[in-house]
C-alpha positions as a Python dict, from the first residue, in 0.01 Angstrom:
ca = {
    (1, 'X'): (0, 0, 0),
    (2, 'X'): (239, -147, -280),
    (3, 'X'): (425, -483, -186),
    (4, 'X'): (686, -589, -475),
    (5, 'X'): (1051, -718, -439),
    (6, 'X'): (1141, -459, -732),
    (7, 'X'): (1186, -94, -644),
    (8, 'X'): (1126, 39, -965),
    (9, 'X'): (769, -162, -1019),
    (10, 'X'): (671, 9, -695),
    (11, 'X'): (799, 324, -798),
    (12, 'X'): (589, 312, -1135),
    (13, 'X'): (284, 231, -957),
    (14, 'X'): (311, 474, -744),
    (15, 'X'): (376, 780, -1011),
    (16, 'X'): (45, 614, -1140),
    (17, 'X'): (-172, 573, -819),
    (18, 'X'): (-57, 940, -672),
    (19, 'X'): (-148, 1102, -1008),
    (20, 'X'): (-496, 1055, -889),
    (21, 'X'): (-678, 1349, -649),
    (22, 'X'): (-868, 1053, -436),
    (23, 'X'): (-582, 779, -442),
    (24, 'X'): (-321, 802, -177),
    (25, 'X'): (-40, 552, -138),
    (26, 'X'): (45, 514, 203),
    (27, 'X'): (291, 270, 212),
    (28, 'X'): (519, 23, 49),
    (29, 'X'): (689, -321, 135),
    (30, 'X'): (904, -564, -22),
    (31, 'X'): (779, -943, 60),
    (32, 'X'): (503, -1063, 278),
    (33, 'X'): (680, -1068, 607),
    (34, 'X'): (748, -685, 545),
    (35, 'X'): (369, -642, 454),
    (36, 'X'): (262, -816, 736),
    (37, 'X'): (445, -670, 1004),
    (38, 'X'): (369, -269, 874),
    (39, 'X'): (-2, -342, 867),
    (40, 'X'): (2, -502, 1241),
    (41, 'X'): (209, -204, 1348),
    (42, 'X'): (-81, -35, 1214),
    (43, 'X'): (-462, 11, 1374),
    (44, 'X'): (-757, -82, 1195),
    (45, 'X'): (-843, 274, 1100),
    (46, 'X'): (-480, 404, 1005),
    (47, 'X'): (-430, 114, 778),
    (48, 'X'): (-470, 122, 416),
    (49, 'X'): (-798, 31, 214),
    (50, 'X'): (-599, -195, -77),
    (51, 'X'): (-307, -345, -85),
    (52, 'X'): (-141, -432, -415),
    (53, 'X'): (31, -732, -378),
    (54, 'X'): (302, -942, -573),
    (55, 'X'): (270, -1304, -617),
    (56, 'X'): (656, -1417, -611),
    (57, 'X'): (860, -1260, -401),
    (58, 'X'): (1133, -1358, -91),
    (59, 'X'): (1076, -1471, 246),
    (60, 'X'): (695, -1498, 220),
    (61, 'X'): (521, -1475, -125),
    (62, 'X'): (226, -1251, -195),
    (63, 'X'): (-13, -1556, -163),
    (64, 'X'): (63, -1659, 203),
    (65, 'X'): (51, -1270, 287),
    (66, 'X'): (-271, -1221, 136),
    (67, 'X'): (-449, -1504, 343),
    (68, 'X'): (-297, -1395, 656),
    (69, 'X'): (-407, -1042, 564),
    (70, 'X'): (-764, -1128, 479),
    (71, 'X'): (-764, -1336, 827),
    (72, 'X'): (-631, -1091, 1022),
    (73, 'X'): (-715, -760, 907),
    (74, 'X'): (-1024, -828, 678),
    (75, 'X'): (-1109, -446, 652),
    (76, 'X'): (-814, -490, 357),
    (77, 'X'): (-841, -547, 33),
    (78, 'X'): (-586, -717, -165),
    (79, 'X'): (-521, -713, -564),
    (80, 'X'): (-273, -962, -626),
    (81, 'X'): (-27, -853, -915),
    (82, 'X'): (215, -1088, -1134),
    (83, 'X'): (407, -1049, -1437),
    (84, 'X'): (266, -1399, -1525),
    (85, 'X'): (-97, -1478, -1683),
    (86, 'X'): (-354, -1687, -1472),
    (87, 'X'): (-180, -2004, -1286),
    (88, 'X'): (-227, -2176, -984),
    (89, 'X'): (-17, -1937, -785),
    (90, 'X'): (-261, -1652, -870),
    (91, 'X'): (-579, -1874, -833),
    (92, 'X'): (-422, -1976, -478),
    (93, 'X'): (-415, -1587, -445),
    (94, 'X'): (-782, -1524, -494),
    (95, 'X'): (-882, -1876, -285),
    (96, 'X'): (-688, -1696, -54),
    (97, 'X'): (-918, -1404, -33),
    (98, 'X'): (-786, -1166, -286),
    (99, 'X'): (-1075, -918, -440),
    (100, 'X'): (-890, -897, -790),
    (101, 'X'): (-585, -1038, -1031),
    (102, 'X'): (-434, -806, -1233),
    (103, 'X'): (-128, -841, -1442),
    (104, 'X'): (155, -596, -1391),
    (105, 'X'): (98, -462, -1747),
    (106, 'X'): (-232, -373, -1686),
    (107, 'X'): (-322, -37, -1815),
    (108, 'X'): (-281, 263, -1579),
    (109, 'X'): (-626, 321, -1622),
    (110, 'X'): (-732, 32, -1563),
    (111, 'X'): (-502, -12, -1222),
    (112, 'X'): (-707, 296, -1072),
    (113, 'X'): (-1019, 207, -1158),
    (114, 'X'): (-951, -153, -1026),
    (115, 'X'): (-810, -31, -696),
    (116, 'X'): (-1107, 250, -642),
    (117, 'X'): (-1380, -26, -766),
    (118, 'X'): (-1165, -266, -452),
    (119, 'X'): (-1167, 11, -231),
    (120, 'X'): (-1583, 60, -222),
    (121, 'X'): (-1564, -319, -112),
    (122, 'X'): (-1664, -464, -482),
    (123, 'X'): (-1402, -672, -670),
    (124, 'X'): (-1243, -713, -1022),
    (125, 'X'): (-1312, -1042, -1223),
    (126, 'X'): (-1195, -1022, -1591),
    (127, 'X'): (-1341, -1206, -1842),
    (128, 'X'): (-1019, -1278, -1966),
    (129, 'X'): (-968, -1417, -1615),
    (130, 'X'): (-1285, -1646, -1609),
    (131, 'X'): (-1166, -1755, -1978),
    (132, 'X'): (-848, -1894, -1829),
    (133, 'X'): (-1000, -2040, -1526),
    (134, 'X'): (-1234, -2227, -1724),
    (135, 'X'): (-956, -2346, -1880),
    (136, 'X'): (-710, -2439, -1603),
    (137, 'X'): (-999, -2547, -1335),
    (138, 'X'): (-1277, -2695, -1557),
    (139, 'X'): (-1128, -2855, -1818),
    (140, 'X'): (-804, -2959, -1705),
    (141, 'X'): (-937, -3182, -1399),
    (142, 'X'): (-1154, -3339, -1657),
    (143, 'X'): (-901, -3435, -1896),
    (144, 'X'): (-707, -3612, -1601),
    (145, 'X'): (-981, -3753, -1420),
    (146, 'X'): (-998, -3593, -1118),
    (147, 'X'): (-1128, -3246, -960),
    (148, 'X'): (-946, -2982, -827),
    (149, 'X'): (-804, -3005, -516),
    (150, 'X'): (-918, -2740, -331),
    (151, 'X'): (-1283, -2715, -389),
    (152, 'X'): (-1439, -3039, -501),
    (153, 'X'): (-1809, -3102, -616),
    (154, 'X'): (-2052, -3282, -429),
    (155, 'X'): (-2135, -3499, -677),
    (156, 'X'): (-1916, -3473, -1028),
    (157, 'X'): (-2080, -3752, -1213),
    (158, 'X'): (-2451, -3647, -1197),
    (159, 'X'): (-2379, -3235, -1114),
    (160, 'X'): (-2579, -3038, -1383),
    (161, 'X'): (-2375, -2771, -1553),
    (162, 'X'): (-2462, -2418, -1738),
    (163, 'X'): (-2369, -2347, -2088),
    (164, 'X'): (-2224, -2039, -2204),
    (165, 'X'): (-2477, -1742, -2129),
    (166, 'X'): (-2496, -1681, -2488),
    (167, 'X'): (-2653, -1998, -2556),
    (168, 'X'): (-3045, -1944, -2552),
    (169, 'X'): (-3338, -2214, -2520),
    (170, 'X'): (-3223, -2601, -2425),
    (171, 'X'): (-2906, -2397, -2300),
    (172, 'X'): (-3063, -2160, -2064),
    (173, 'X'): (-3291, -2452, -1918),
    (174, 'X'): (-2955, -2679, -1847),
    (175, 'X'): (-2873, -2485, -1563),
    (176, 'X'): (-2848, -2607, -1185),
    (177, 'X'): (-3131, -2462, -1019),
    (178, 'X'): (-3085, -2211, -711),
    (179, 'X'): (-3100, -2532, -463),
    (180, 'X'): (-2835, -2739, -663),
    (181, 'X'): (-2614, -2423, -652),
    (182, 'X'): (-2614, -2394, -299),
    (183, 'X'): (-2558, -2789, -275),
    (184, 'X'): (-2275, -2771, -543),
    (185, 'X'): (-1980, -2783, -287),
    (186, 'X'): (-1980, -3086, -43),
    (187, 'X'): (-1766, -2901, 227),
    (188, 'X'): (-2028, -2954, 492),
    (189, 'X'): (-2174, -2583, 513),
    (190, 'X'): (-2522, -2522, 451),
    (191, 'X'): (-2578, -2261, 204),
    (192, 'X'): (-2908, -2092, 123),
    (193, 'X'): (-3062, -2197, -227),
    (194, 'X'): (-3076, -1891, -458),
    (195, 'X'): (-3381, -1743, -674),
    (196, 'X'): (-3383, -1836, -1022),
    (197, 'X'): (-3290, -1466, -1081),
    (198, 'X'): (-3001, -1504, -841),
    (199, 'X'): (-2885, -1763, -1022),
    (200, 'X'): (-2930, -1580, -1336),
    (201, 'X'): (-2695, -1337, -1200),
    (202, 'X'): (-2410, -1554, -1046),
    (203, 'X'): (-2395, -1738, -1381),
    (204, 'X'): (-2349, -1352, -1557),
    (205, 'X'): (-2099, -1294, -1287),
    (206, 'X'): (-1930, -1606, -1333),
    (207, 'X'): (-1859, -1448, -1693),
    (208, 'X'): (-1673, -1169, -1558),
    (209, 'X'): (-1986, -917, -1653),
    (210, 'X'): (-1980, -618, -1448),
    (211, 'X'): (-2249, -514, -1262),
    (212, 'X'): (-2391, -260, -1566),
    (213, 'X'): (-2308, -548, -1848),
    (214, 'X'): (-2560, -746, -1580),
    (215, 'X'): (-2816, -492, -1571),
    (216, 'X'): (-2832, -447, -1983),
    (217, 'X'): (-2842, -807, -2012),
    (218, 'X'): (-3103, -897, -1764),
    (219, 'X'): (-3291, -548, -1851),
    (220, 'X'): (-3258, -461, -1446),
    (221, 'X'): (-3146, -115, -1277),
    (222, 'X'): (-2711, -156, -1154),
    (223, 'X'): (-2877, -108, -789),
    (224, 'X'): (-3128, -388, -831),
    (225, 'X'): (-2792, -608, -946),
    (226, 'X'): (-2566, -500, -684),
    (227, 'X'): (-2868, -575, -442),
    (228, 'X'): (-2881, -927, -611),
    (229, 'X'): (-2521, -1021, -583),
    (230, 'X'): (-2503, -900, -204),
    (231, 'X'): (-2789, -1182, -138),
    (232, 'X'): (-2560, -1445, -346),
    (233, 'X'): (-2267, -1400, -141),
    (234, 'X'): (-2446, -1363, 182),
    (235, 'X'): (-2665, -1719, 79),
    (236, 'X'): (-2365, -1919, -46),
    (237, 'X'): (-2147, -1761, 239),
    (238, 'X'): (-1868, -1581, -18),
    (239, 'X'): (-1676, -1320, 118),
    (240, 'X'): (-1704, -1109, -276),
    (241, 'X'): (-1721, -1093, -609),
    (242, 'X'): (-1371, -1295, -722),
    (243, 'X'): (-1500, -1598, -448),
    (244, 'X'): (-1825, -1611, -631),
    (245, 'X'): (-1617, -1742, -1002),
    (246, 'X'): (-1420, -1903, -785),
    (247, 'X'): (-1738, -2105, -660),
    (248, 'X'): (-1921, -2122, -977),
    (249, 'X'): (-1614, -2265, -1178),
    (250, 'X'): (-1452, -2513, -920),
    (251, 'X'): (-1760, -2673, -818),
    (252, 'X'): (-1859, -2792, -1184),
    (253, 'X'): (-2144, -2530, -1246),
    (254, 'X'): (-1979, -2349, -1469),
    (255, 'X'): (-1829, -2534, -1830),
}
């Protein structure tokens, strides 16, 4: 399902999306309220597996529409699109529940193989993504003082933090173990502390590594990965992929 204020964006990603033998487009909308009201018209196994979904747009933007769609229908997956690069509107789109960000002049190729990789329940994280989120969510609180608002760590001043997962040695050995990960975010949930391979993992995710960049890395099979990552999101109680950077970055581990 496409959801855009402008006809001829939809128009173009459809003429993409329908060029493809196992990619049908089964719907489109104009704002969130439009969205909304289609899909509830809708039963769970008529509607559609992904909706693409605009950030800015009329009556109810693409960000309140995702979070009402990931509450109430949360066999959907949304990919949020937006001519702009990574802001707080599009975090607020993936804290929102949103299994990718992709900006609207993404490469067709790239557009299918982000909504079939949504569709099979994964999600898309970019490292260009994580770059900017690093930038906007880790180092930006810092510089003023203060955390971000949404997710806060438990304890800022004394929280270990991982270096870059090209660093080897002292670098490797600064990481939060699997217990401090799962204690990272005071929000009063209790989390389930994760293996140190687990760990090893989330930080590779965290980098926007896909799941065969993992594997070569951590010389492991993709299914022994995927199988990995399911037990991080189940342990730290993440609904995906995108919620997993999301954790990693706004809770201090990641720097």
């Amino acid at each position: 399902m496409l959801v855009d204020d402008q006809h001829l964006l939809r128009m173009g990603f459809r003429l993409i999306l329908e060029g493809e033998d196992d990619v049908d487009v089964v719907g489109e909308s104009a704002d969130g309220v439009e969205a909304l009201e289609t899909l509830r018209a809708q039963g769970p196994e008529t509607r559609p597996h992904v909706v693409l979904m605009d950030v800015r747009m009329p009556r109810m933007d693409g960000i309140e529409a995702t979070r009402r769609i990931v509450e109430e229908m949360p066999e959907v997956r949304v990919i949020i699109l937006t001519t702009f690069d990574v802001d707080e509107y599009a975090f607020s789109g993936l804290q929102a529940g949103a299994s990718a960000f992709l900006l609207k002049d993404v490469a067709p190729e790239d557009l299918v193989s982000a909504v079939r990789v949504v569709s099979e329940g994964d999600a898309v994280v970019a490292p260009r993504i994580t770059q900017r989120l690093l930038e906007t969510y880790v180092r930006s609180p810092e510089e003023r003082g203060e955390a971000p608002a949404a997710l806060r760590p438990a304890a800022p001043s004394s929280a270990p933090v991982a270096e870059p997962a090209d660093a080897a040695g002292d670098a490797e050995r600064s990481r939060p173990d699997g217990a401090r990960i799962a204690a990272a975010l005071d929000d009063g949930v209790v989390r389930e502390p994760l293996t140190q391979r687990e760990a090893e993992v989330l930080f590779a995710v965290a980098e926007g590594l896909s799941n065969a960049e993992i594997a070569a890395r951590l010389f492991l099979s993709e299914a022994t990965v995927k199988t990995h990552v399911r037990r991080i999101l189940t342990k730290l109680q993440l609904r995906d992929r995108v919620q997993a950077v999301v954790y990693a970055y706004q809770t201090g581990l990641v720097r």
